[in-house]
C-alpha positions as CSV (number, residue, x, y, z in Angstrom):
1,X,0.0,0.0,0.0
2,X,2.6,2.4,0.3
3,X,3.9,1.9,-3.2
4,X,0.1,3.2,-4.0
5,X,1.0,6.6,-2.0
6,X,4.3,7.2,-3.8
7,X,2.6,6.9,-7.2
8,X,0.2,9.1,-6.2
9,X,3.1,11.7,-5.5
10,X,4.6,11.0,-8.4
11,X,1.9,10.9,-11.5
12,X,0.6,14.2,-9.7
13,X,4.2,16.3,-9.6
14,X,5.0,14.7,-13.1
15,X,1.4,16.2,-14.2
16,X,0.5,12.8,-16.2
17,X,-2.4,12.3,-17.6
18,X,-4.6,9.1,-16.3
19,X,-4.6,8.0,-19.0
20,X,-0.9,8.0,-19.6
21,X,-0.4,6.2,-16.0
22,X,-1.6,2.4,-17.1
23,X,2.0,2.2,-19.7
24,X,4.1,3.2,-16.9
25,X,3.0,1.6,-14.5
26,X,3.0,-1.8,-16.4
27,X,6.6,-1.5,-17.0
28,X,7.1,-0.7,-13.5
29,X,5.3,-3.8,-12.4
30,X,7.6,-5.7,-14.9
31,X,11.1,-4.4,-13.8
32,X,10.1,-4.6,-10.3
33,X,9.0,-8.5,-10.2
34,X,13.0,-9.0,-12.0
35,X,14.4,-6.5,-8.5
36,X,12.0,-8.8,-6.4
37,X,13.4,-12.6,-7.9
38,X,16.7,-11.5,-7.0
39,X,16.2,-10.4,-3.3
40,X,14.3,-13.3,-2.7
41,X,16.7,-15.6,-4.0
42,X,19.3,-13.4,-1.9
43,X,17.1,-13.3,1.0
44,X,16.6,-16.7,1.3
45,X,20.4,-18.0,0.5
46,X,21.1,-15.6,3.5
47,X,18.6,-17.0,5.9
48,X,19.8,-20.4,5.2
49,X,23.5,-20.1,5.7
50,X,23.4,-17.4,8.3
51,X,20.2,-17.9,11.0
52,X,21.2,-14.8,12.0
53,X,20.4,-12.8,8.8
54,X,16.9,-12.7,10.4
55,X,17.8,-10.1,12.5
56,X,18.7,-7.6,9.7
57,X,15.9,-8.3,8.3
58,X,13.5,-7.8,11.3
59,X,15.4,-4.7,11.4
60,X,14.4,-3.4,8.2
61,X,10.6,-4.3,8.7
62,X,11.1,-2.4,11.8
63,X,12.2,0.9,10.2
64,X,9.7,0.3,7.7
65,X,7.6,0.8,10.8
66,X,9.0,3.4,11.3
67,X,8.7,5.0,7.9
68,X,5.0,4.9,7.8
69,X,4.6,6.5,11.4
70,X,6.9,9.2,11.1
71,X,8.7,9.2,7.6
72,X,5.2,10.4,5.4
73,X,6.5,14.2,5.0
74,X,10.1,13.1,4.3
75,X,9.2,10.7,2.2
76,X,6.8,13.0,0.4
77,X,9.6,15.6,-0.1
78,X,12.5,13.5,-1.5
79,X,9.8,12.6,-4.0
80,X,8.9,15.7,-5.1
81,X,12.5,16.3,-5.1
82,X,12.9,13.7,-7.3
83,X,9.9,14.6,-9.8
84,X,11.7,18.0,-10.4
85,X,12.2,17.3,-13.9
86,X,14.9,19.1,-15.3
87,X,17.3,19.1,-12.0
88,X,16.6,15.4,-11.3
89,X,19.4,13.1,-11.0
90,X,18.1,11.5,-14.1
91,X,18.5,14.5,-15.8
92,X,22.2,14.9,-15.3
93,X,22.4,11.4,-17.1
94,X,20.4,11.8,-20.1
95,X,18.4,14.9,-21.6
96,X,15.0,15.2,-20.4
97,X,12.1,17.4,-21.8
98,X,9.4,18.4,-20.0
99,X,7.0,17.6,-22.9
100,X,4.8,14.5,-23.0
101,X,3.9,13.4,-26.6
102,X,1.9,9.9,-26.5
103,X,2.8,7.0,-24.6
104,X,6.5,7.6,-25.4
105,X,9.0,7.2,-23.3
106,X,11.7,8.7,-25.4
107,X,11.6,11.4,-28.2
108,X,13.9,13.2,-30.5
109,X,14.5,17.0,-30.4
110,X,16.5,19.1,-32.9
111,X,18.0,15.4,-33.9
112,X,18.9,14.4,-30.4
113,X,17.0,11.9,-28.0
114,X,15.5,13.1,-25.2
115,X,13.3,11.6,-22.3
116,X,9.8,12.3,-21.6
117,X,8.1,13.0,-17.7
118,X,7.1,9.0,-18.7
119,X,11.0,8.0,-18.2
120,X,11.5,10.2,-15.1
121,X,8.1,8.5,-14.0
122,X,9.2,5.0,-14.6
123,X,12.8,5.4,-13.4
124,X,11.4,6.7,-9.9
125,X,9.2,3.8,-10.0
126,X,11.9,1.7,-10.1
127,X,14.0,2.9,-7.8
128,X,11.4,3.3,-4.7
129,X,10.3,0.1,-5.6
130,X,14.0,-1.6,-4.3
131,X,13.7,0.3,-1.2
132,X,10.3,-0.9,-0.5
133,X,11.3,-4.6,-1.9
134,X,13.8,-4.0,1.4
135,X,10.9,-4.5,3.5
136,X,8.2,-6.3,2.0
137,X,10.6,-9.5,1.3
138,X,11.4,-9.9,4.9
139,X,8.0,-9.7,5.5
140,X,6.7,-12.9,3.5
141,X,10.3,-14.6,4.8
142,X,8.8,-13.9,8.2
143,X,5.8,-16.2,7.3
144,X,7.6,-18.9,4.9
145,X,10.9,-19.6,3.7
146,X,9.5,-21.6,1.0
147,X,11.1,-19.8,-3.1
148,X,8.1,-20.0,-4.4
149,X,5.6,-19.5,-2.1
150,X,7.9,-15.9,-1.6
151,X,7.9,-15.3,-5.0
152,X,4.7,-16.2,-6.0
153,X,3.3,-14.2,-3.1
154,X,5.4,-11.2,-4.5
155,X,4.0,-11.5,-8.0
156,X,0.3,-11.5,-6.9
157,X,1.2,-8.5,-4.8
158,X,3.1,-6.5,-8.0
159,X,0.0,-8.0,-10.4
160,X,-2.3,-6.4,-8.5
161,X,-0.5,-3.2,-7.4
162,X,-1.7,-1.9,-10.8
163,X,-5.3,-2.0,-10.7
164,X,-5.4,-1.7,-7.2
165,X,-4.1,1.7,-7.7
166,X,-6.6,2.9,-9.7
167,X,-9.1,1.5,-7.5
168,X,-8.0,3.4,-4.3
169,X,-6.0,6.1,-5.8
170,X,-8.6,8.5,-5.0
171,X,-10.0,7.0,-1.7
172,X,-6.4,6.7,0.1
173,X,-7.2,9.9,1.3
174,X,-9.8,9.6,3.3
175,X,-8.3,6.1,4.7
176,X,-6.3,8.7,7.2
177,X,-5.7,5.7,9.6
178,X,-4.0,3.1,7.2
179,X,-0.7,4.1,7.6
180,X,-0.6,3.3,11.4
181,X,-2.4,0.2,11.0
182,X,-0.2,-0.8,8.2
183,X,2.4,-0.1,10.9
184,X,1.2,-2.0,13.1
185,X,1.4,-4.9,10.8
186,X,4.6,-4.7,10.5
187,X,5.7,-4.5,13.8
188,X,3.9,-7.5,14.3
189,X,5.9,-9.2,11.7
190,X,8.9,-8.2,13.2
191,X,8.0,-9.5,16.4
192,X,6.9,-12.7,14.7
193,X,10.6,-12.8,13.2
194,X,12.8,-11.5,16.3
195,X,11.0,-14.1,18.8
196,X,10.4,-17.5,15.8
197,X,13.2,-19.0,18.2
198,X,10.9,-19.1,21.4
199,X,7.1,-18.8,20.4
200,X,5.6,-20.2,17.3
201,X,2.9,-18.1,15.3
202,X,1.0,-20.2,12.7
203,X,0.2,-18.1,8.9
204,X,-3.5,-18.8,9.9
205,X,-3.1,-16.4,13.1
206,X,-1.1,-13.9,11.0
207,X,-3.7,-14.0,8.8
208,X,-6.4,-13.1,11.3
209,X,-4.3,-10.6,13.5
210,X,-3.5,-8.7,10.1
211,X,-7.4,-9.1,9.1
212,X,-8.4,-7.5,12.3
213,X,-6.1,-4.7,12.5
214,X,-7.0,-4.1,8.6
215,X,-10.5,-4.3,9.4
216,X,-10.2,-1.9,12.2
217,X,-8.4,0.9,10.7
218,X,-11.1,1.3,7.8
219,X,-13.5,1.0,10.1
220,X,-11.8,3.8,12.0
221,X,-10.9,6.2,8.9
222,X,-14.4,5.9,7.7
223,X,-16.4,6.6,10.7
224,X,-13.8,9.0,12.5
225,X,-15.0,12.1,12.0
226,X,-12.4,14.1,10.3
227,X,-9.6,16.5,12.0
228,X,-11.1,19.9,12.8
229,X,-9.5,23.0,11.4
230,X,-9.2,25.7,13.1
231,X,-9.9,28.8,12.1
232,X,-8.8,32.0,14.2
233,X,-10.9,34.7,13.6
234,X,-9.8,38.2,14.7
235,X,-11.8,39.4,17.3
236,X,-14.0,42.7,16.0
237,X,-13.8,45.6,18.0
238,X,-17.0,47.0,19.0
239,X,-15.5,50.4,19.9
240,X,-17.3,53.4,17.5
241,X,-15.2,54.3,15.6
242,X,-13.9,57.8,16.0
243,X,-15.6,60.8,13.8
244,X,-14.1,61.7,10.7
245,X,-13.5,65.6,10.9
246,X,-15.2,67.7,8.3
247,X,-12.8,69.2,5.5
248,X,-12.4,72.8,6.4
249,X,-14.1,75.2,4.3
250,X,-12.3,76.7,1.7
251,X,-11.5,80.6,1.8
252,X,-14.0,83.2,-0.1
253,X,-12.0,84.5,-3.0
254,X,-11.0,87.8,-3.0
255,X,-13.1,90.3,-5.4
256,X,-11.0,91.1,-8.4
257,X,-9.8,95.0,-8.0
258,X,-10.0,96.3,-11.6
259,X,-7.0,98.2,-12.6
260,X,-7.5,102.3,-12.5
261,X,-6.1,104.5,-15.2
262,X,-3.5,106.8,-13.3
């Protein structure tokens, strides 16, 4: 879900049409499930050979945690930071031009080839995507250590990421609880992963604990009424207000004295 707040930011700053969104974010989808095949296969080499790799990894949930409680401004900035098309990091790489033209990702101007808003789009896409892939892995390693079960899990997740974006792209807002329930989640992962030593949680209460926390933080966003703003009005002052003096009157011209022959 926080993948879906991130491409919020970013269609909006890029100013992409909706209609433009669907290419780029199936390409996204697509480079990300290649990022995702090789941190699980990493992932799960480490956890075998070194027990202790879990620890890391709970780690990372944990300041993924943390992200969503406290990083949302931050994260929101280095975006926007990002989306600044022609002082972007991309754009000391390769020429970009501000101009979308189509469902191009690339264009040629005055003979040379440029990038389009769509590549800056895509790239950021990318990129974001390996830091949350940081998280999200240990997660489903937390659960299973099975390859394909993490994969597969993965995929479904990416697959759907698209459509589930235009689903709740304009609905996130008003869901002003999910962050801190998706939080939550993820501390309870973490738990589930720092303590899989001593106490044994089975998928089928995972499932339930994260249905229930899910189920309450909708619940919560919808019915909550929302965050009062307030307003400080400047207090009137009931004082009359002083009397303007009248203009003066003006002085009675002189009578012309007509000139007398001497």
């Amino acid at each position: 879900m926080d993948n879906i707040f991130v491409f919020i930011i970013i269609f909006s700053e890029l100013h992409i049409p909706p209609e433009r969104r669907k290419r780029v974010l199936w390409f996204g989808v697509a480079g990300a499930l290649v990022f995702r095949a090789i941190l699980v296969g990493a992932g799960i080499t480490l956890i075998q050979r070194f027990h202790w790799a879990i620890y890391p990894f709970a780690g990372l949930i944990l300041f993924a945690a943390w992200r969503l409680l406290f990083g949302a401004e931050p994260e929101r900035r280095v975006v926007e930071g990002a989306c600044d098309v022609c002082n972007t990091w991309i754009a000391r790489l390769v020429r970009v031009s501000p101009v979308i033209i189509g469902d191009r990702f690339w264009r040629r101007e005055n003979g040379r080839l440029v990038a389009t808003p769509l590549l800056v789009a895509l790239v950021i896409i990318e990129t974001t995507d390996i830091v949350f892939a940081l998280d999200s892995v240990p997660a489903v390693l937390a659960v299973t250590r099975d390859p394909l079960i993490v994969y597969t899990s993965n995929v479904m997740a990416m697959m759907g990421l698209r459509s589930i974006y235009f689903v709740l792209a304009d609905s996130l807002t008003h869901l002003r609880f999910l962050r801190p329930g998706l939080a939550v989640v993820l501390l309870f992962t973490a738990g589930k992963m720092l303590t899989s030593d001593w106490i044994h949680i089975g998928p089928g209460q995972s499932i339930v604990f994260i249905a229930v926390v899910l189920v309450v933080t909708v619940a919560a966003s919808l019915w909550a009424p929302p965050p009062r703003t307030e307003v400080k009005s400047e207090a009137k002052s009931t004082a009359p207000a002083a009397p303007v003096p009248a203009p003066a009157p003006a002085a009675a011209a002189k009578p012309a004295v007509p000139d007398v022959p001497r």
